[in-house]
C-alpha positions as CSV (number, residue, x, y, z in Angstrom):
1,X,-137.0,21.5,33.8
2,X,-134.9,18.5,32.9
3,X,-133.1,19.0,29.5
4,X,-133.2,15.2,29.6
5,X,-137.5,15.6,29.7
6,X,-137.1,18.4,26.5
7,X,-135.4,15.2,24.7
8,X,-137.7,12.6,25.3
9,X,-140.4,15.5,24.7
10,X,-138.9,15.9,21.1
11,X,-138.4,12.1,20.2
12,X,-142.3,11.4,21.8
13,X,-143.4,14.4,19.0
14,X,-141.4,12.7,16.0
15,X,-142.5,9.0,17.1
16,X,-146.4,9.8,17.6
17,X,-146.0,6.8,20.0
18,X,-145.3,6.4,23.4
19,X,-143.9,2.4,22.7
20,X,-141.5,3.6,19.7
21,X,-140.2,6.6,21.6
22,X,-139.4,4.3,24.8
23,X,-137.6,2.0,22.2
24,X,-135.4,4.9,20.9
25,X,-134.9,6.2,24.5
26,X,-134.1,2.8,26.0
27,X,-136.2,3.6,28.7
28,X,-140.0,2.2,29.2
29,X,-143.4,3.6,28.1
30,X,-144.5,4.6,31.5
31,X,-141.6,6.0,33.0
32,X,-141.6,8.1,29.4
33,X,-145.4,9.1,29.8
34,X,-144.5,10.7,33.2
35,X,-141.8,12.7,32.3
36,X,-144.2,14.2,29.3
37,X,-146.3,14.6,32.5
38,X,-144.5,16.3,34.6
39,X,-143.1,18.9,31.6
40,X,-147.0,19.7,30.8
41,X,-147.2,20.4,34.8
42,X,-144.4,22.4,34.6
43,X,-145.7,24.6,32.1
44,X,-149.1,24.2,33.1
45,X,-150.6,23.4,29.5
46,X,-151.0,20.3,27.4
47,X,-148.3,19.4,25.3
48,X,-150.1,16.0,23.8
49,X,-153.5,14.9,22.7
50,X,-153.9,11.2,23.7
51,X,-156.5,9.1,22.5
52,X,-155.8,5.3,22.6
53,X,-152.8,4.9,22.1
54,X,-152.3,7.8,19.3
55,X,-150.5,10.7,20.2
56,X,-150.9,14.3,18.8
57,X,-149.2,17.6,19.4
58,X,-151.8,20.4,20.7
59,X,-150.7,24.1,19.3
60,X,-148.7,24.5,22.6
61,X,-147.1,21.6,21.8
62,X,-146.2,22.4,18.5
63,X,-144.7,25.6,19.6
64,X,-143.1,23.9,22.6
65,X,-141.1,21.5,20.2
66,X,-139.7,24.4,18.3
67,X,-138.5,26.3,21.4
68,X,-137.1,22.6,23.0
69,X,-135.5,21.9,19.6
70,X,-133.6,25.3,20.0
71,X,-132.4,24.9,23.9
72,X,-131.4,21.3,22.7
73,X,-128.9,22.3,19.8
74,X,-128.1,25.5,22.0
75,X,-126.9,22.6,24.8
76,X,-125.0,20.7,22.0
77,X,-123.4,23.7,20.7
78,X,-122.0,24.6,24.3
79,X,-120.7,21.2,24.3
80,X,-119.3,21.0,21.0
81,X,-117.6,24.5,21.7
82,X,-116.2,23.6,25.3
83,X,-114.8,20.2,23.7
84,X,-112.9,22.0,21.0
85,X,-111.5,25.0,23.5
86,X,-110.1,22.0,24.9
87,X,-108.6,20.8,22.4
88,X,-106.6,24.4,21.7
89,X,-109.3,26.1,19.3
90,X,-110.1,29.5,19.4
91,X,-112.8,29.7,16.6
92,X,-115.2,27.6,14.7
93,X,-117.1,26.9,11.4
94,X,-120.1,24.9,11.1
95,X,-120.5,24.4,7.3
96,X,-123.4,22.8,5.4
97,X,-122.3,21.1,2.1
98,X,-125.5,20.0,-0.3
99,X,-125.9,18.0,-3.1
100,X,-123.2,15.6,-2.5
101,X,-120.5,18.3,-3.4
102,X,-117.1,17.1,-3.7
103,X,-115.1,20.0,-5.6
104,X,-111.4,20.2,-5.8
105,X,-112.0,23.8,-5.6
106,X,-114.1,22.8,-2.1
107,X,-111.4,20.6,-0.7
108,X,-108.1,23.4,-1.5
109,X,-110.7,25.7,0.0
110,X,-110.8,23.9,3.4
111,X,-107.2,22.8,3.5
112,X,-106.1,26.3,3.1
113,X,-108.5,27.4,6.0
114,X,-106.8,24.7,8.2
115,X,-103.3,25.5,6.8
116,X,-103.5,29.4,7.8
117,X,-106.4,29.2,10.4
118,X,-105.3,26.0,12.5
119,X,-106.8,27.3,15.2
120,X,-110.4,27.7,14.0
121,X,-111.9,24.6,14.1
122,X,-114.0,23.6,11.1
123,X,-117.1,21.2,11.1
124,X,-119.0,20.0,7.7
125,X,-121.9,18.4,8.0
126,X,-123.6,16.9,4.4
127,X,-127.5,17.7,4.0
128,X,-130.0,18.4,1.7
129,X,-131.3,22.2,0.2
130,X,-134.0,22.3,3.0
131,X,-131.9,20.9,5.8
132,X,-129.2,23.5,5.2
133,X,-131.8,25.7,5.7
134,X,-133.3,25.1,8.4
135,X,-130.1,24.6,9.9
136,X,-129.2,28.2,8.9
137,X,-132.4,29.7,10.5
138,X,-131.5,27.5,14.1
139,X,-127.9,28.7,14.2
140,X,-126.9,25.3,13.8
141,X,-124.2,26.0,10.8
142,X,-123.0,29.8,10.2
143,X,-122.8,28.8,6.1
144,X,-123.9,25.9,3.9
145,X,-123.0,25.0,0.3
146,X,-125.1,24.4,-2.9
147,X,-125.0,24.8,-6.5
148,X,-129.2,25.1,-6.4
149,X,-129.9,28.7,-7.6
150,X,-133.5,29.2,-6.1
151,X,-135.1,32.5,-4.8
152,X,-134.1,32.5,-0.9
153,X,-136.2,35.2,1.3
154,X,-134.1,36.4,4.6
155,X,-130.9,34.0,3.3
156,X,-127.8,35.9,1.5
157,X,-126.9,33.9,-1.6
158,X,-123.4,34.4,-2.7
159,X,-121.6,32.9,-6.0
160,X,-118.0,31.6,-5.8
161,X,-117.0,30.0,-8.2
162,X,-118.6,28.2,-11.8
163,X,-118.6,24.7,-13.0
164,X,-119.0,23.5,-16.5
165,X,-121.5,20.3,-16.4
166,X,-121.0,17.0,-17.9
167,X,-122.3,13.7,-19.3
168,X,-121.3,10.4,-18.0
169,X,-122.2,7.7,-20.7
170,X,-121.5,3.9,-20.8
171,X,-119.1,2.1,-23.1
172,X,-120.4,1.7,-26.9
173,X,-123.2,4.3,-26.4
174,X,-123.6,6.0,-29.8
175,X,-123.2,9.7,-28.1
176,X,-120.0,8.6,-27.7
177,X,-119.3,9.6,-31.2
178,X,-120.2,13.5,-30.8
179,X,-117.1,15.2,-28.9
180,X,-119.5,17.6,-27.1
181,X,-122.8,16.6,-25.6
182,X,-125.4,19.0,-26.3
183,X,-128.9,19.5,-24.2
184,X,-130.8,18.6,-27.1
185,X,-128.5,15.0,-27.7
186,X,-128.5,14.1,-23.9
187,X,-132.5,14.5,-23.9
188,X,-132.8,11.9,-26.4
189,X,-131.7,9.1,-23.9
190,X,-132.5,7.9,-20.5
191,X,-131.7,10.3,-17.9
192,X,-129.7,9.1,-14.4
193,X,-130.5,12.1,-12.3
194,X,-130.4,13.5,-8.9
195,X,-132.9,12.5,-6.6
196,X,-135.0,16.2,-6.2
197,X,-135.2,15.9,-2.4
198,X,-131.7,14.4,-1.4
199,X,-129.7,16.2,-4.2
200,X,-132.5,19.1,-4.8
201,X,-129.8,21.4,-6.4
202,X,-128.1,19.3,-9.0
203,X,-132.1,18.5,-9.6
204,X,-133.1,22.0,-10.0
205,X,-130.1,22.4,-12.0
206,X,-131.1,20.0,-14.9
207,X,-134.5,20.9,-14.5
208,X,-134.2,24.3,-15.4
209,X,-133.6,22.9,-18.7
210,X,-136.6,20.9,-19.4
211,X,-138.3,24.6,-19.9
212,X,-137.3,24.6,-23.4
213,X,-140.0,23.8,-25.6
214,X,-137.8,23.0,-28.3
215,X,-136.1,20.2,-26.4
216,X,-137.4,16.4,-26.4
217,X,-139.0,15.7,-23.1
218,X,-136.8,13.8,-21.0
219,X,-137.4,10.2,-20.2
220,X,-135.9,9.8,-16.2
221,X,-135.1,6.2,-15.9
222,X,-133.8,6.3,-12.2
223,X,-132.9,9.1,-9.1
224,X,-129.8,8.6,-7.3
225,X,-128.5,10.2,-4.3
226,X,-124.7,10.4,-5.2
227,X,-122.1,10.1,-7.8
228,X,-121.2,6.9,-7.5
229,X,-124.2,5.2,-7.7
230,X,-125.0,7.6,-10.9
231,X,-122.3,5.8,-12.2
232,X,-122.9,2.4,-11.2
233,X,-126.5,2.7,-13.4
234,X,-124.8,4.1,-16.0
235,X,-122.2,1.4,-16.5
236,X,-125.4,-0.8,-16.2
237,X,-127.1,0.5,-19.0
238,X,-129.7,2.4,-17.2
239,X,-129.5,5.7,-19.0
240,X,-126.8,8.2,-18.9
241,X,-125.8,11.0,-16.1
242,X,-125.3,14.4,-16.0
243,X,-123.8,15.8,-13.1
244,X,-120.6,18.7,-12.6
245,X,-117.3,18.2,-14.5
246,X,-115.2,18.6,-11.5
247,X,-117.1,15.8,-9.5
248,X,-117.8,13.2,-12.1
249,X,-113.9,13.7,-12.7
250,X,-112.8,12.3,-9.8
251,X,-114.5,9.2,-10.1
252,X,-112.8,6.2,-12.5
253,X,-115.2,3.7,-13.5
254,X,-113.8,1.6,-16.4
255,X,-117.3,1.0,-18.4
256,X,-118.0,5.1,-18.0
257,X,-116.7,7.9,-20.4
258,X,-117.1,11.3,-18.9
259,X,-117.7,13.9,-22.0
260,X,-117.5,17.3,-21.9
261,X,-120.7,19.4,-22.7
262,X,-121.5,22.4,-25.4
263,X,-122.5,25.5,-24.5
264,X,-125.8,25.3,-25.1
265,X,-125.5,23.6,-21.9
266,X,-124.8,26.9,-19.0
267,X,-122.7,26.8,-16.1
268,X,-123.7,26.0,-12.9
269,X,-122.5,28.5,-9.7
270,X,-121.5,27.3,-6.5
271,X,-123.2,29.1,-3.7
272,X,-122.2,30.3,-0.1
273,X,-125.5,30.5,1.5
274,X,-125.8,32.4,5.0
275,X,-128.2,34.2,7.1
276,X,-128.6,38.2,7.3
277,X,-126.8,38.6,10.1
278,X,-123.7,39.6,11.5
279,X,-121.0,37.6,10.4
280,X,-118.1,36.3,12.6
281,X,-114.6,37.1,11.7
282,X,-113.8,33.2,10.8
283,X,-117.3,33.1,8.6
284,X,-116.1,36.8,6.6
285,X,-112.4,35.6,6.0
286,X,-114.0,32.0,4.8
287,X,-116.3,33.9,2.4
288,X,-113.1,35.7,1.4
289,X,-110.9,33.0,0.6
290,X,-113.8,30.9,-1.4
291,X,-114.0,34.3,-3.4
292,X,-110.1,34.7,-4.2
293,X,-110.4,30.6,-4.9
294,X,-112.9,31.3,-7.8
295,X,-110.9,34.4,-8.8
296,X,-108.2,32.7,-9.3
297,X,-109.5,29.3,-10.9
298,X,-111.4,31.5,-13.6
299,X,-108.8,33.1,-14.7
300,X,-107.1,29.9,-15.4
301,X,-110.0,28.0,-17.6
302,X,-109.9,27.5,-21.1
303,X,-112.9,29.0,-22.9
304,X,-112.9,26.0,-25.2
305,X,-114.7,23.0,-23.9
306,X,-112.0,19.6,-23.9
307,X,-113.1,16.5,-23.5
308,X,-112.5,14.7,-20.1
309,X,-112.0,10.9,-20.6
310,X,-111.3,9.1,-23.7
311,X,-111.6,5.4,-24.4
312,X,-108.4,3.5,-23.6
């Protein structure tokens, strides 16, 4: 068995189509058809329905693609693992980050595992809630990121550090004459929001609030993906954001005021997520050092909220 035929198997499953699998293969259909052929020989059961020109997965298939899926990543893995021996490390970290996290308490997290781990190599990949999870359950990260706060079954969900949220609001809005945004305020206007598939936890966040019967209902005007598109509708007009202090923060648009929230408004956590199982030496002393990097930074907030950016 060809690990070569278990990657055309996988792209033939995603494509449903001989013609646009080919395409992504550079290879033609026939050539394509007959390695699917030879596989189902191998194995000596039927991988695919066919029927003019639409292709299914039987229930042998289905499970067939999960197990290929796994040899494939195990392959890359090896690879990934032999290239970076080369290059002098002795360890690794596959990290997940989610909802477009950019926290300085992220980034002096990572240069200090570089500073006094150099030799552990550290990967991040950026995906979204359900991605990091099934990357999680296919050993293809050891620990992902996220500041969503769902119920995870057969995950370990572990708080580092807290962020305080804020409001992102265009020049000559009038919130801009409150110093602190409340819930109740923000709702009254058109939302900018994370887009609840590619930013599911800063969705689930914010939507944890519309619960509150005594709030307005919100009025969403548009989903974005990042930061600075959030910001790029708000200086538009579009409605105003809401997204974490620390991120909006680092971003400088000159038609944008970033104001602090009330307290009516809770923190949001930033999660380590991992699987229940052991954990490697580089994974528990990563853990470790996120946890003495919230210590620390916690001690140090105010417990009054100050506003972020002013006008001028």
């Amino acid at each position: 068995m060809r690990i070569r035929h278990l990657h055309y198997f996988l792209v033939v499953a995603e494509e449903q189509s001989f013609a646009r699998a080919a395409a992504r293969v550079h290879i033609e259909p026939s050539p394509l058809s007959r390695a699917i052929k030879e596989l189902e020989q191998q194995l000596g059961v039927q991988l695919l329905h066919r029927n003019k020109g639409r292709i299914r997965l039987t229930w042998p298939g289905e499970v067939f693609r999960e197990e290929a899926q796994r040899i494939v990543n195990f392959i890359e893995n090896a690879k990934t693992r032999v290239h970076a021996a080369a290059k002098g490390y002795r360890g690794r970290l596959r990290i997940g980050l989610c909802d477009s996290l950019a926290q300085p308490r992220l980034t002096q997290l990572l240069a200090r595992c570089r500073e006094e781990e150099p030799r552990t190599e550290i990967r991040i990949t950026e995906m979204s809630v359900n991605e990091m999870l099934q990357a999680l359950a296919h050993d293809q990260i050891d620990a992902g990121f996220t500041i969503d706060d769902i119920s995870l079954s057969g995950y370990t969900k572990q708080p580092v550090w807290s962020e305080r949220p804020a409001v992102a609001i265009p020049r000559n809005h009038p919130l801009l004459s409150l110093e602190f945004i409340s819930v109740a305020e923000a709702f009254r206007y058109p939302l900018v929001l994370c887009h609840p598939e590619r930013c599911a936890g800063g969705y689930n966040v914010i939507r944890g609030w519309f619960n509150d019967a005594s709030l307005p209902q919100p009025n969403i005007a548009e989903y974005i993906s990042g930061h600075e598109p959030m910001l790029m509708l708000v200086a538009a007009g579009y409605g105003i954001g809401i997204g974490l202090e620390s991120q909006l923060s680092l971003y400088n648009h000159p038609n944008v005021i970033i104001r602090a929230t009330s307290y009516d408004i809770p923190d949001s956590s930033t999660n380590i997520i991992t699987t229940e199982k052991y954990y490697s030496p580089e994974l528990e002393r990563f853990i470790n050092r996120a946890l003495e990097i919230g210590e620390l930074q916690s001690a140090h907030m105010s417990t009054v909220p100050t506003e972020l950016h002013s006008d001028g």
